[in-house]
ChimeraX commands (.cxc) that place a marker at each C-alpha (Angstrom):
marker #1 position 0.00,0.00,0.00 radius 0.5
marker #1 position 2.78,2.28,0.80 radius 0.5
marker #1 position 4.82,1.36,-2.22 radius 0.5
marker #1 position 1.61,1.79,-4.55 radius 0.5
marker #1 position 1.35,5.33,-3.03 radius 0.5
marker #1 position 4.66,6.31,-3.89 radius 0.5
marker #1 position 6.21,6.64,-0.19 radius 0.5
marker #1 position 8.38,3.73,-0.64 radius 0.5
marker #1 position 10.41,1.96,-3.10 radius 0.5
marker #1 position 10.72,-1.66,-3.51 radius 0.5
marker #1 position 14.42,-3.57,-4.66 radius 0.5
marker #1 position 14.40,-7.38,-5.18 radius 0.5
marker #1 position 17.91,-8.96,-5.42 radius 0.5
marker #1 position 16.91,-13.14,-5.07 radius 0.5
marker #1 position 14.62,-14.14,-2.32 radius 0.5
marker #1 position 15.39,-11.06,-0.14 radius 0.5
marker #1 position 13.47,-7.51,-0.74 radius 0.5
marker #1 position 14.15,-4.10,0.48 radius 0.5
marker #1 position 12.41,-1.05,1.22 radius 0.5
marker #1 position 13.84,2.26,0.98 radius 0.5
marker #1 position 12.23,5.65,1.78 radius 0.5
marker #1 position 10.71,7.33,-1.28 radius 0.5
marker #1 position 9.32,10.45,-0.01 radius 0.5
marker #1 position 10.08,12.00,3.39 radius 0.5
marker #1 position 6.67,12.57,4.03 radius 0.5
marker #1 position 7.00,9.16,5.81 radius 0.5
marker #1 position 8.99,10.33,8.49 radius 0.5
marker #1 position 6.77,13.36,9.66 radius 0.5
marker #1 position 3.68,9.86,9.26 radius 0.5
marker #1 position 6.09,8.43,11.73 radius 0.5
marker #1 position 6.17,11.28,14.03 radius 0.5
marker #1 position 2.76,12.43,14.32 radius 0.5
marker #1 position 1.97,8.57,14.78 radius 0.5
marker #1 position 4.62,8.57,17.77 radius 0.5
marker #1 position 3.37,11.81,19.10 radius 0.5
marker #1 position -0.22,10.65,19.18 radius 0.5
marker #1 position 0.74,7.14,21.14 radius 0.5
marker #1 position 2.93,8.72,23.32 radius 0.5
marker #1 position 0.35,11.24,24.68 radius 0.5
marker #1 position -2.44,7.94,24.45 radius 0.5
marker #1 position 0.20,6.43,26.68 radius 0.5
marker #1 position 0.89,9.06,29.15 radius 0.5
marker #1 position -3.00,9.82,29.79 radius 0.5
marker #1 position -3.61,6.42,30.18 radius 0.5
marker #1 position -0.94,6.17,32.78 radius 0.5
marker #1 position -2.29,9.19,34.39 radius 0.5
marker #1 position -5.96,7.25,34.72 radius 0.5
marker #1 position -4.53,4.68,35.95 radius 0.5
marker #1 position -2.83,6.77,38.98 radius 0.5
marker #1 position -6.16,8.15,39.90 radius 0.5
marker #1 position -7.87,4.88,39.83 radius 0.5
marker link #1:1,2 radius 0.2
marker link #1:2,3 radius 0.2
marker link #1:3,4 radius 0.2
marker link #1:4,5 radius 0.2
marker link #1:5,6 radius 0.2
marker link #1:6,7 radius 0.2
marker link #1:7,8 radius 0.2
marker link #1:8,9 radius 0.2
marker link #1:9,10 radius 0.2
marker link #1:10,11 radius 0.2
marker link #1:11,12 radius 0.2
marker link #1:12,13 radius 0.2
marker link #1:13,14 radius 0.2
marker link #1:14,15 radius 0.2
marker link #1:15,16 radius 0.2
marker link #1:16,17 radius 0.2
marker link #1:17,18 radius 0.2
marker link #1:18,19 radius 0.2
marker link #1:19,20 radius 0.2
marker link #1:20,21 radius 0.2
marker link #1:21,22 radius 0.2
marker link #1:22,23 radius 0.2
marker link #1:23,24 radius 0.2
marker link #1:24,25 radius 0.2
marker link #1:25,26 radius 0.2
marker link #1:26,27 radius 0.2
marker link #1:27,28 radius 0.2
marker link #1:28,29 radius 0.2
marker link #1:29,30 radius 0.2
marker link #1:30,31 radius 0.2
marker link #1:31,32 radius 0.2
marker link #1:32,33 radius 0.2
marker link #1:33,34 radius 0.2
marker link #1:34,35 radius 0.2
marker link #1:35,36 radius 0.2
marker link #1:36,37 radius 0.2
marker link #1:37,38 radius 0.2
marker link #1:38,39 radius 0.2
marker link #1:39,40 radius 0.2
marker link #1:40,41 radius 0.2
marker link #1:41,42 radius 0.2
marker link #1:42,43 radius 0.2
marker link #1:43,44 radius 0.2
marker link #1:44,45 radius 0.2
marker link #1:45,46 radius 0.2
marker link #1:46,47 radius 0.2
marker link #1:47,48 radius 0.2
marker link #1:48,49 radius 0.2
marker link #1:49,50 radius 0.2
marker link #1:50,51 radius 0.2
view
């Protein structure tokens, strides 16, 4: 799905494959994505201290 959008590019060399960044979009993906589990992760943590 990735590769198909055009964030990553696909190299076969035998049985092995590799993935390399296409567009550095995918790295701010990856941040927001952290950002949003790390606050998910510190308000749960701070429901389970009141609880």
């Amino acid at each position: 799905m990735m590769r198909e959008a055009g964030l990553l590019e696909r190299k076969k060399e035998g049985v092995r494959v590799y993935y390399r960044v296409e567009d550095l979009l995918v790295f701010d993906l990856c941040e927001l994505v952290c950002g949003k589990l790390n606050r998910d992760h510190k308000s749960l943590g701070e429901i389970e201290y009141l609880i």
